[in-house]
Each structure stands twice: as structure tokens, then as C-alpha cells.
C-alpha positions in Angstrom: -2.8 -37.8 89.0 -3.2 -34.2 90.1 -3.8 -33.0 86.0 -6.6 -36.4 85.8 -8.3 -35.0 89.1 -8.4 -31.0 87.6 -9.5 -32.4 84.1 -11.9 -34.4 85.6 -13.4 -31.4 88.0 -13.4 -29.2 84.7 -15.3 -31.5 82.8 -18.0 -32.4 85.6 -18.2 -28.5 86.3 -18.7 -28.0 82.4 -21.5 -30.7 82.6 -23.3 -28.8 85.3 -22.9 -25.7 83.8 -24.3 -26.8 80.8 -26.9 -28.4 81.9 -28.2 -25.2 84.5 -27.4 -23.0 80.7 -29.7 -25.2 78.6 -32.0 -27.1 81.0 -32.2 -25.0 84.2 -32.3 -26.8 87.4 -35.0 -29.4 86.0 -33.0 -32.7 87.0 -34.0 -35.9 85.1 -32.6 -38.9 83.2 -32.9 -37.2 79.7 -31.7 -33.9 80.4 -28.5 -35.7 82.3 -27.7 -37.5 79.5 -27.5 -35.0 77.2 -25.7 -32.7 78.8 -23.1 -35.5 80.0 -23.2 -36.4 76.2 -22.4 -33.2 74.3 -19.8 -32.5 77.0 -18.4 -35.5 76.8 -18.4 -35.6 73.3 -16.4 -32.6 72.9 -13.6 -33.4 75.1 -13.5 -36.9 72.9 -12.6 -34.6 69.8 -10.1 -32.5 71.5 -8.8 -35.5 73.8 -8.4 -37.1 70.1 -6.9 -34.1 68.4 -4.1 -33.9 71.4 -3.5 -37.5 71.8 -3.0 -37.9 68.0 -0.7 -34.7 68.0 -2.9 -33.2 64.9 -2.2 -29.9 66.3 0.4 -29.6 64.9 -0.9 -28.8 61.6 -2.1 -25.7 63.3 1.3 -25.1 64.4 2.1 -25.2 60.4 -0.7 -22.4 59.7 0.3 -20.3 62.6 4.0 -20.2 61.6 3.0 -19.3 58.2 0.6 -16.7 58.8 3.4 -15.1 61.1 5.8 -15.2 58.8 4.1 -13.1 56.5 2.5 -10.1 58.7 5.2 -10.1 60.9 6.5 -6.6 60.8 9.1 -5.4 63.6 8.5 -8.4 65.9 11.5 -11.3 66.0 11.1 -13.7 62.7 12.1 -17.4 62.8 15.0 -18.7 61.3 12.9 -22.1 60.5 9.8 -23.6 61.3 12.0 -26.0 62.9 13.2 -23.4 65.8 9.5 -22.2 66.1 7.8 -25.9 66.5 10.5 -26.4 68.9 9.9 -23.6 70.7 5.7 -23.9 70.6 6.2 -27.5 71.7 8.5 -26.6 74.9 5.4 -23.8 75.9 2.3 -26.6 75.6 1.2 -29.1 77.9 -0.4 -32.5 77.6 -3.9 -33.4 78.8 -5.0 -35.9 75.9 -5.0 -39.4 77.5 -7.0 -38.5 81.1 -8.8 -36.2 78.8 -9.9 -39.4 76.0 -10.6 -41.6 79.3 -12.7 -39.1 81.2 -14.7 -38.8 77.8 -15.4 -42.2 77.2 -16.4 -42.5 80.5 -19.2 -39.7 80.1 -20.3 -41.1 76.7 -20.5 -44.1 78.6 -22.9 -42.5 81.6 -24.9 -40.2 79.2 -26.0 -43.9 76.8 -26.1 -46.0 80.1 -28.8 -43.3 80.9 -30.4 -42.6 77.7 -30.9 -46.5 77.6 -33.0 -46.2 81.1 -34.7 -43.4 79.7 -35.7 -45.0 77.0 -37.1 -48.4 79.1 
């Protein structure tokens, strides 16, 4: 409950933020929804990327690029022993994450509609 409340303070903090960046302190239905809408809309991408587990393709590249300019540094055995050890060092945010988004898209069209009446 503790990571939902955090994630959600972030992502309300990064719709304010960009919305003083882009629009400046002019407050109306429009410039709300947009800004509620492109941050929503980016956590929805990485909410769907960490529920999904398609990081781990990443993972794949990183190992590999490692691998090869690796010089004195300690080299894997296996990309088994270095997944394992990358998955034991990441956390997990992509379910709160995917519902705070689809609450925002949710806001940000609920107010685009009324902006549009």
C-alpha cells in the first residue's frame, strides 16, 4: 500500500510539474487534460513493459554488451547467474503503476470530453 501511495504522489507531482513546464500556472480544462494525459500515458507504457516482464530482453542486451567490453571487472559464468542476480536487485511497481495510469487516462478524456461540450 505504501509503494501505491509513493507511485501515486510521483505521478500526480510529475503531472504538476509538467504542466507548470509546458503550460505555466494557466489552470484550465484543456491544459489539465493534457498534461494528466501524456503523463499518464507514459506510465501505461512503462506500467506495461514491467507488468509484462519485457525487460528482460534488456537484461539479454546488457549481459551481452558486458560480456564483450568487460576488461578486469568479474565476468559471469552464465547469463543464468547474472539474470538471477539482476532479478534479486529490481523491484516491482507495474500493477499500482498500470492502475494509477488508467486512472489518469481516464481523468485527462473525462475532461477533454467537457472541454470539448
Amino acid at each position: 500500500m505504501i509503494k501505491f501511495i509513493s507511485g501515486l504522489i510521483v505521478a500526480i507531482g510529475l503531472a504538476v510539474g509538467y504542466h507548470l513546464l509546458v503550460f505555466g500556472t494557466e489552470i484550465t480544462l484543456r491544459n489539465t487534460s493534457d498534461a494528466l494525459f501524456v503523463v499518464g500515458l507514459f506510465l501505461f507504457f512503462i506500467s506495461i513493459i514491467a507488468v509484462t516482464d519485457a525487460a528482460r530482453v534488456f537484461v539479454g542486451f546488457a549481459y551481452s554488451f558486458k560480456q564483450m567490453f568487460k576488461r578486469n571487472r568479474e565476468k559471469y559464468s552464465s547469463y543464468y547467474d547474472y539474470s538471477n542476480r539482476k532479478e534479486k536487485s529490481e523491484g516491482q511497481f507495474g500493477i499500482g503503476t498500470l492502475f494509477i495510469s488508467i486512472v489518469f487516462l481516464t481523468i485527462a478524456f473525462i475532461l477533454a470530453g467537457q472541454y470539448l461540450n
